[in-house]
Backbone as JSON, one array per atom type, in Angstrom:
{
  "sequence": "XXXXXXXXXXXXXXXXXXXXXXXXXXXXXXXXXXXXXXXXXXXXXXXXXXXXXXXXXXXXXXXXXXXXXXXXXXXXXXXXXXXXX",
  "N": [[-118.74, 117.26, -20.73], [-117.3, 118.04, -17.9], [-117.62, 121.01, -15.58], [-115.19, 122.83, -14.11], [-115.48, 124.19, -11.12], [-113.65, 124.95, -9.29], [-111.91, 127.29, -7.13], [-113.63, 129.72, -7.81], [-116.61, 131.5, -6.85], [-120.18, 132.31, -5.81], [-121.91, 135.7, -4.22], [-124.3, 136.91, -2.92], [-127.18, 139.78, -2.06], [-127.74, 139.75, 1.4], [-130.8, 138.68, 2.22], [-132.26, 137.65, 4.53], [-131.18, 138.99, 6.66], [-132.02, 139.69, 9.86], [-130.98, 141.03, 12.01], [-127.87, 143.83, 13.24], [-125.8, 142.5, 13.59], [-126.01, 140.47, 11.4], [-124.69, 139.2, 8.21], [-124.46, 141.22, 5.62], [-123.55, 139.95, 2.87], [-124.25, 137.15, 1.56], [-122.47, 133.47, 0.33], [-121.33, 131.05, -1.84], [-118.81, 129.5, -2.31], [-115.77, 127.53, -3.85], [-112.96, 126.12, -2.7], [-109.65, 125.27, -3.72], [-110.9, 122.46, -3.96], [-112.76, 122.25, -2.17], [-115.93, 122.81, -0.29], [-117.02, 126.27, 0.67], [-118.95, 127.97, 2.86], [-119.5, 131.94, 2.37], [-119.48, 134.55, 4.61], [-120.38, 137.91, 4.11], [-119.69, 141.53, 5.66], [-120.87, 145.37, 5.07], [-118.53, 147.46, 5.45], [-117.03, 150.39, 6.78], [-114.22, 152.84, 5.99], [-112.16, 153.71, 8.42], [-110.83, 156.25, 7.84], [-112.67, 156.96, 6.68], [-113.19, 157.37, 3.4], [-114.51, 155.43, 1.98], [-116.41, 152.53, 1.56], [-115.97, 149.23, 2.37], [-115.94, 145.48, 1.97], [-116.0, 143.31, 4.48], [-114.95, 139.99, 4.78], [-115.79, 136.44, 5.28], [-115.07, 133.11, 5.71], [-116.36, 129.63, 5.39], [-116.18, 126.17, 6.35], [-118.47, 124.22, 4.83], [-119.25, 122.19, 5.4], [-118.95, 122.18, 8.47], [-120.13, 121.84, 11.51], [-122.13, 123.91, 13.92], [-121.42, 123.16, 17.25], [-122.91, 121.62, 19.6], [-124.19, 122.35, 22.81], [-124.81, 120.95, 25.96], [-126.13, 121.89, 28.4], [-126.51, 121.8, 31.92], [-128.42, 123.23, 34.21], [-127.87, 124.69, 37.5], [-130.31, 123.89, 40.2], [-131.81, 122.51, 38.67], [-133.3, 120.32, 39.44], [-131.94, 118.32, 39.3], [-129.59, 117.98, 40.37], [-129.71, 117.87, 42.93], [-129.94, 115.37, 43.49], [-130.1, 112.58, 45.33], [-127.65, 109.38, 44.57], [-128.37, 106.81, 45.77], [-131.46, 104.97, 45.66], [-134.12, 104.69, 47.78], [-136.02, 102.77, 47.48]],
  "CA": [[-117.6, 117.89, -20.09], [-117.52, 118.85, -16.65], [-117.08, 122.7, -15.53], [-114.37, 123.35, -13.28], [-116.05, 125.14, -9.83], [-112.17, 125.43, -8.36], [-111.48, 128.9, -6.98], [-114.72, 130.41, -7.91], [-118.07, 131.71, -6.38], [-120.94, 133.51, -5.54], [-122.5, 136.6, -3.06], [-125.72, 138.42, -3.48], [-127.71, 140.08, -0.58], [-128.84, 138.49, 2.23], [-132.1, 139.03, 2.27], [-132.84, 137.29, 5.53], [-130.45, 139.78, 7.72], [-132.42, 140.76, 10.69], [-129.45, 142.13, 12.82], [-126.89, 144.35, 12.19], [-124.75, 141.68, 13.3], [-125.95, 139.44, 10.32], [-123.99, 139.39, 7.14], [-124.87, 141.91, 4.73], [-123.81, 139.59, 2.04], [-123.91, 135.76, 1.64], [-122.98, 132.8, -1.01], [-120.79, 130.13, -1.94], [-117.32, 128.99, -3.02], [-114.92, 126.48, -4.03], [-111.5, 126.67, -3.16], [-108.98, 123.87, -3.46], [-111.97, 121.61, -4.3], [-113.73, 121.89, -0.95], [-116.88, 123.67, -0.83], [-117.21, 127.32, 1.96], [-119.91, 129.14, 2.63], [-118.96, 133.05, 2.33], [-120.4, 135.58, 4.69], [-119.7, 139.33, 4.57], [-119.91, 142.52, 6.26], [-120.01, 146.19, 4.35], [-117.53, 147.76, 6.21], [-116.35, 151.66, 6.46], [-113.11, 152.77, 6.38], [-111.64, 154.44, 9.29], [-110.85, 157.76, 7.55], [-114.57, 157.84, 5.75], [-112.95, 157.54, 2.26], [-115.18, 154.58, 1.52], [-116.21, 151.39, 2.31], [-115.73, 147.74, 1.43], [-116.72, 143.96, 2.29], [-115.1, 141.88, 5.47], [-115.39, 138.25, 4.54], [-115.56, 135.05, 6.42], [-115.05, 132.1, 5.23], [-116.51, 128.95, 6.93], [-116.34, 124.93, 6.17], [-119.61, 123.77, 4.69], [-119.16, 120.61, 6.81], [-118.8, 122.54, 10.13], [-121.87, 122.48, 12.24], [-122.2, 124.59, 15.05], [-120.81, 122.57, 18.15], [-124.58, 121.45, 20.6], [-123.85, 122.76, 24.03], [-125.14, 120.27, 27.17], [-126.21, 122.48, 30.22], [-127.49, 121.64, 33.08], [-128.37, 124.45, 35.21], [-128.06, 124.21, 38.77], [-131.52, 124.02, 40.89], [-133.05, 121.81, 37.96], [-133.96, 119.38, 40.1], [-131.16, 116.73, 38.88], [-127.82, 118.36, 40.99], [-129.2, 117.5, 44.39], [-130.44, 113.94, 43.78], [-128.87, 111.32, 45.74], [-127.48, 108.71, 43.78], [-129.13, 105.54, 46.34], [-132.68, 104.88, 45.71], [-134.45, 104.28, 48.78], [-137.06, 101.36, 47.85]],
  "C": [[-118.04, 118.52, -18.77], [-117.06, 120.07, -15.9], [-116.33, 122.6, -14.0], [-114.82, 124.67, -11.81], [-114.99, 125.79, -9.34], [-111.97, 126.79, -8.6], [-112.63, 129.84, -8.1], [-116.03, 130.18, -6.54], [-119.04, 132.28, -6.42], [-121.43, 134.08, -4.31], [-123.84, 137.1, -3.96], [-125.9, 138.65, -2.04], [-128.27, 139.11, -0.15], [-130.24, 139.12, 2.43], [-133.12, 138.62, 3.58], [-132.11, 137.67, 6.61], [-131.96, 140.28, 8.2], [-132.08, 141.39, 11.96], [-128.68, 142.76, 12.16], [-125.65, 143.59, 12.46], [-125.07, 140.54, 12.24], [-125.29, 139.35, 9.18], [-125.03, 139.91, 6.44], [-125.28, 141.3, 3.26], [-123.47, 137.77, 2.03], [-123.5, 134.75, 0.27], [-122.35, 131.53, -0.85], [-119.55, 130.21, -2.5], [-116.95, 127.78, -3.15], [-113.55, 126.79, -3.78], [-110.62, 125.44, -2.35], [-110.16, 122.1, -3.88], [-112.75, 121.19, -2.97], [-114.85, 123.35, -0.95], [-117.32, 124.38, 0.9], [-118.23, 127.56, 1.34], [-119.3, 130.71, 3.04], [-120.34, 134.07, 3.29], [-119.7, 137.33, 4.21], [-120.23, 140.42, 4.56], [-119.57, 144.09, 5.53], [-119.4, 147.16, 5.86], [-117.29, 149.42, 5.82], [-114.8, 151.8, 6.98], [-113.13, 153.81, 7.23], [-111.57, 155.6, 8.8], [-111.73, 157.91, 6.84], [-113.88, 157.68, 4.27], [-113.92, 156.83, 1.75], [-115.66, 153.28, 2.42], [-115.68, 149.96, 1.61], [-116.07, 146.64, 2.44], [-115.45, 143.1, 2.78], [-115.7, 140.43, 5.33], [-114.89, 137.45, 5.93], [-115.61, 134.11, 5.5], [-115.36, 130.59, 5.92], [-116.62, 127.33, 5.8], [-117.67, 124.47, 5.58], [-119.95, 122.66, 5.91], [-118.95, 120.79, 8.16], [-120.01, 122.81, 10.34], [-121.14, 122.92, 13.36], [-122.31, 123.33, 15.96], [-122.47, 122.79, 19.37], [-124.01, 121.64, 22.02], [-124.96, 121.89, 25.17], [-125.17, 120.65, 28.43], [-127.05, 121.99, 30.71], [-127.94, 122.67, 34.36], [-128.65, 123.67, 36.75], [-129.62, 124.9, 39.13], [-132.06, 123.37, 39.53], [-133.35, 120.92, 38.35], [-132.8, 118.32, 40.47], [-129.98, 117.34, 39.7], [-128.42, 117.83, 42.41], [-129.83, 116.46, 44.83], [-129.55, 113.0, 44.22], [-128.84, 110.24, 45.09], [-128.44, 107.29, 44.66], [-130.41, 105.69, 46.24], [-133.41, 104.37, 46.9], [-135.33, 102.74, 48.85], [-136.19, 100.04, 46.17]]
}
């Protein structure tokens, strides 16, 4: 028999935060039958009563998008396209 993952997950600490912008806490989910990764942040509330945990939720299958710069003065912006010989 096969166990039903749908609309479950898990968090524990992250243990490899070394910012304080890194997620506090990390894990996994299922929901709808596609599989997130969960980050989240502990959080205080505005009037100090307490705190609690801002989630994210992100695609497993999304990679971070590879950025193609070319900085100007690297040599290649002020080559003339005709080769001389």
């Amino acid at each position: 028999m096969k166990y039903d993952n749908n609309m479950t997950g898990i968090i524990s600490k992250n243990d490899r935060k070394e910012k304080d912008t890194h997620p506090d806490i990390r894990g996994e989910c299922e929901i709808d039958n596609k599989q997130y990764r969960v980050s989240g942040w502990l959080t205080m509330r505005k009037d100090n009563s307490g705190s609690f945990y801002k989630l994210k939720f992100t695609p497993k299958e999304e990679t971070k998008p590879t950025k193609e710069v070319v900085k100007k003065g690297s040599g290649f912006d002020d080559m003339k396209d005709d080769i001389p010989w």
